[in-house]
N, C-alpha and C positions, 0 to 999 in steps of 0.2 A: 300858468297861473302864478301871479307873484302870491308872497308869503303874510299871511295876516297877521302872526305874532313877530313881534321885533325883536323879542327878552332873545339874548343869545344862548340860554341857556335851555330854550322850549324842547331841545331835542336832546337832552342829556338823561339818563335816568335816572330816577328819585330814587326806585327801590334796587335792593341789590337783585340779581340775576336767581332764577326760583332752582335751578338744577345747582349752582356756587354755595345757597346755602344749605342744598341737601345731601350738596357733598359733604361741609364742613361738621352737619348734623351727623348723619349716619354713615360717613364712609363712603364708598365706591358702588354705584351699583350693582347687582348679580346678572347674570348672566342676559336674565329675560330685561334687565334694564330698569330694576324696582329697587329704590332704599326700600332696604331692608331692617339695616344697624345693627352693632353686633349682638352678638347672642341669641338671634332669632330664629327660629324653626323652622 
């Protein structure tokens, strides 16, 4: 199937990555794979 949109840029992403900013927000995630952030319980 050829491609309906022409704009070169159809396949780039607008927003940033959801795990890139949750790293930059809270850190690392724990063990189970959950921001946390620090100081949390």
């Amino acid at each position: 199937m050829d491609r309906v949109d022409v704009n070169p840029g159809v396949d780039r992403p607008t927003e940033p990555d959801e795990e890139q900013v949750l790293r930059e927000l809270y850190g690392e995630p724990d063990r189970d794979g959950i921001f946390r952030g620090d100081g949390s319980a």
